[in-house]
N, C-alpha and C positions, 0 to 999 in steps of 0.2 A: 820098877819104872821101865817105860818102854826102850829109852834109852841104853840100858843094860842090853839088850839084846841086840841092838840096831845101829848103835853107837850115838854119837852127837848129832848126827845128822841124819834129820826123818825125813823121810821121802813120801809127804804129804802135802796138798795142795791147803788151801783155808777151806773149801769146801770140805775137803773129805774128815776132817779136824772136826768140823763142826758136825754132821754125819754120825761120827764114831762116838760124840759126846753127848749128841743130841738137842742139839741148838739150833738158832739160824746161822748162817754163813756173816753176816753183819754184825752177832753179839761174836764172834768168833775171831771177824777181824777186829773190833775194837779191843778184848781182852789180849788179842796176841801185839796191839798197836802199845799197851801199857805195859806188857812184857819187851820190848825192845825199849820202850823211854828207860826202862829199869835197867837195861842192859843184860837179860836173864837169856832174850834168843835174840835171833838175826832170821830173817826167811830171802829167802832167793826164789825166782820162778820153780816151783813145786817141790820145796825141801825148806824145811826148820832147822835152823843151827841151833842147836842149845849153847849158850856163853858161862852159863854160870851154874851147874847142874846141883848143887847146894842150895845156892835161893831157890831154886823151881820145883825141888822137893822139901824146902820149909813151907812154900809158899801153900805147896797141894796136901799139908795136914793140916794144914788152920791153923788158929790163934791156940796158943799152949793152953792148956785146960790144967786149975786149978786144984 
């Protein structure tokens, strides 16, 4: 995770997030708008707080596979 390297806090803007994932900037803010209702990140003018760095790496393997 990126976080490992960078700590909790990404110093990335919602454009450049969405850039690096390959999305628009609009699917980018609404998924990171559902990751703060969940309490997972915080973002501040050009940095991502991660809050819960557990949920946001259950969250980016998917659904447990049978």
């Amino acid at each position: 995770m990126l976080s490992a390297k960078l700590g909790s806090t990404l110093p990335f803007t919602r454009q450049e997030i969405a850039e690096m994932v390959g999305t628009t900037t609009e699917t980018a803010i609404r998924v990171m708008s559902n990751l703060k209702d969940r309490g997972i990140i915080r973002s501040v003018r050009g940095k991502v707080i991660i809050l819960d760095e557990e949920k946001l790496r259950l969250l980016s393997e998917g659904p447990p596979r049978v």
